[in-house]
C-alpha positions in Angstrom: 112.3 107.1 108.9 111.5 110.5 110.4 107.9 111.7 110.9 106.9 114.4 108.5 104.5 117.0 109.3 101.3 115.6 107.3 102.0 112.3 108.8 101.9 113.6 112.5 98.7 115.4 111.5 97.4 112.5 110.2 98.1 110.7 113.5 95.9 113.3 115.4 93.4 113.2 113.4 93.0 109.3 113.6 93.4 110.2 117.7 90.3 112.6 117.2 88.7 109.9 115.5 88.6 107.5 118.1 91.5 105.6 117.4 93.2 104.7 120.7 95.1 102.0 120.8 99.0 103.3 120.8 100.5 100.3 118.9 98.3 100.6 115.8 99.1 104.4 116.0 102.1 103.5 116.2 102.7 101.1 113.2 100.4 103.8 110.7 103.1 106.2 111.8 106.1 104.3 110.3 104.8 102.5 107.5 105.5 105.3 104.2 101.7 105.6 102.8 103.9 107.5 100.3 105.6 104.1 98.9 102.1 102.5 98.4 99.9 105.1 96.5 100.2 105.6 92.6 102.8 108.7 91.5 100.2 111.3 90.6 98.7 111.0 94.2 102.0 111.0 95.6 100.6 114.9 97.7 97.7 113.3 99.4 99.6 110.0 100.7 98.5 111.3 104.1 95.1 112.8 103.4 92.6 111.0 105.9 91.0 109.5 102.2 90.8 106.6 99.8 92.6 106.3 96.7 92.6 104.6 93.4 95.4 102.2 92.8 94.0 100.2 89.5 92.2 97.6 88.5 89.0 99.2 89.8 90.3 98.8 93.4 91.9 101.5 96.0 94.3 102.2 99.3 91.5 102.6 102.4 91.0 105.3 103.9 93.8 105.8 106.8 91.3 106.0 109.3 89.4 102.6 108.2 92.5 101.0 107.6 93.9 101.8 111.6 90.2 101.0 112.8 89.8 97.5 111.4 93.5 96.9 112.5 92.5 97.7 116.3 89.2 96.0 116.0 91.6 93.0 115.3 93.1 93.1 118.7 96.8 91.9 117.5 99.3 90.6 119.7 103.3 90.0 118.4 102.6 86.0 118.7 99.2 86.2 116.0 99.5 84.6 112.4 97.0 86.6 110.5 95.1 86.4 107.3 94.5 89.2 105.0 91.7 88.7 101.6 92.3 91.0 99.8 96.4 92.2 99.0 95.7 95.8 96.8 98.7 97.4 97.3 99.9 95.7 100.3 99.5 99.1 102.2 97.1 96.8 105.0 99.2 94.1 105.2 102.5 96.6 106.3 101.0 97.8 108.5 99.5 94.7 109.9 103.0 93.1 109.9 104.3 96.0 112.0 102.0 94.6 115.1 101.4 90.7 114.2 104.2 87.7 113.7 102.9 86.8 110.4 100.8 87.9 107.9 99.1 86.1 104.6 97.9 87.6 102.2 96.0 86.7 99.3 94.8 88.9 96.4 93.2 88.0 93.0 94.2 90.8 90.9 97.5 88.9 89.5 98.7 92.7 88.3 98.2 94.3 91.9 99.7 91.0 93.3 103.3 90.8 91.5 103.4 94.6 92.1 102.3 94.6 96.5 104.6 91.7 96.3 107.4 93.4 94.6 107.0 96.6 96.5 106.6 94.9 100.1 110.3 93.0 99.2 111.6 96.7 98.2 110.1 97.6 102.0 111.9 94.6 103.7 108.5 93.8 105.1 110.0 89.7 105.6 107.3 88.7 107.8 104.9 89.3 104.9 103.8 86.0 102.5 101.7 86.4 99.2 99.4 84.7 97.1 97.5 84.7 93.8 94.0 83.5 94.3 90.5 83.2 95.7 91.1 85.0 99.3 87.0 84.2 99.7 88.4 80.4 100.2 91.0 81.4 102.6 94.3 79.6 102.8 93.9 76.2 104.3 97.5 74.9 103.9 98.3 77.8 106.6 95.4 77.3 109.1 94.6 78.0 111.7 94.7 81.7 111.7 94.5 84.1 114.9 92.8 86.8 113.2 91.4 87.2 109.8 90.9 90.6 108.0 88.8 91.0 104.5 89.0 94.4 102.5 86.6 93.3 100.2 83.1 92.9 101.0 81.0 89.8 101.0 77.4 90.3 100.0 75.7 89.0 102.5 77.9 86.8 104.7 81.5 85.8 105.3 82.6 82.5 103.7 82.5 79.8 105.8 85.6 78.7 104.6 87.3 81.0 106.4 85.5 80.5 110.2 86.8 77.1 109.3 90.5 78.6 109.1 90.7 80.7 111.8 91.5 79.5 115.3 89.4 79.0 118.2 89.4 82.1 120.2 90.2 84.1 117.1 88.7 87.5 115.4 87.7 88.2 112.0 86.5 91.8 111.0 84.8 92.0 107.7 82.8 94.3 105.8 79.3 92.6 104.7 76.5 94.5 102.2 74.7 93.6 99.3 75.6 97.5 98.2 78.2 100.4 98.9 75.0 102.1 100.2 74.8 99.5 102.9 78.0 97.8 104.0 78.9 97.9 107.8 82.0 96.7 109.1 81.9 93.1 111.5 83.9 91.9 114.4 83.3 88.0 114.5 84.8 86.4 118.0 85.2 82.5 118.0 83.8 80.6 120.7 84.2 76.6 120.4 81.6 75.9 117.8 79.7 79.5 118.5 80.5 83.2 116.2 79.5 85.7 118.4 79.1 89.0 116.1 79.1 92.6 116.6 78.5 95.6 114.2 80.7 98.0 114.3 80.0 101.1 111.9 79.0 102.0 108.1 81.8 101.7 105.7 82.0 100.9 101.5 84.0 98.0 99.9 84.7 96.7 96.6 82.6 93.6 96.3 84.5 90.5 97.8 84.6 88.5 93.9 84.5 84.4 94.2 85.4 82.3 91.4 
């Protein structure tokens, strides 16, 4: 796939952003935003913005989508889970820079159709679910990093420290509100979460059943 024009703009202006790390340029750069936003929004694919994709849920913004990526630190050998499938834009481009990724999404309708699309893609290191994501995926644990695009109102399920492995990351968003949501990096150390807040963003609430 060639680079077009609004794509290598979008790539600077992620760069003037404060996104540095080469590899997660790197992967936004070849996965086709194009492939995962509804028809009638097919011209702002690469704007720097969100976008609705149904059932009251969107694509993230490029720019939040490459930062919670490098706040994961990935390396080739990590098993990652993702809460939270939408239109499986996150998860491609997570797959470009991890071994595996997991997925789960709740929406059954955005599920068959991330799914369906990913396949088209031939994203094969990509596995989905139907379900809870707040309860994680225990038959697949441990997991090296964890990523939620959904956010929990007032802390991250403890279900999924549980999953993920010792010396792993999760980033999260966490608010009671759109109007006050910031974005979390949680490292684990042995039986300690050492946290850090990373900057303001807005979610969909993370829904439990």
């Amino acid at each position: 796939m060639s680079t077009q024009p609004r794509q290598i703009r979008l790539i600077m202006e992620l760069r003037a952003d404060g996104i540095t790390d080469p590899n997660v340029l790197g992967a936004i750069e070849r996965v086709p935003r194009e492939k995962f936003v509804p028809p009638q929004f097919q011209d702002r694919a690469y704007e720097n913005t969100a976008l609705p994709i149904g059932d009251g849920q969107t694509i993230s913004q490029p720019y939040i989508v490459a930062l919670m990526t490098q706040a994961l630190e990935l390396s080739s050998r990590d098993r990652v889970l993702e809460i939270g499938t939408g239109c499986g834009y996150q998860a491609a481009v997570l797959s470009r820079l991890c071994r595996r990724v997991y997925t789960i999404e709740r929406h059954r309708s955005l599920a068959r159709a991330a799914q369906k699309l990913l396949a088209s893609l031939d994203y094969t290191n990509i596995t989905t679910k139907i379900g809870d994501g707040s309860k994680g995926w225990p038959e697949q644990a441990p997991f090296d990093k964890i990523i939620a695009t959904a956010a929990a109102q007032n802390d991250v399920p403890a279900e999924l420290f549980e999953q993920l492995a010792d010396g792993g990351v999760l980033v999260a968003p966490i608010g009671a509100s759109v109007l006050d949501q910031y974005l979390w990096r949680f490292r684990k150390r042995g039986e300690k979460i050492e946290e850090e807040r990373l900057c303001a963003v807005r979610f969909v609430p993370l829904v439990r059943d």
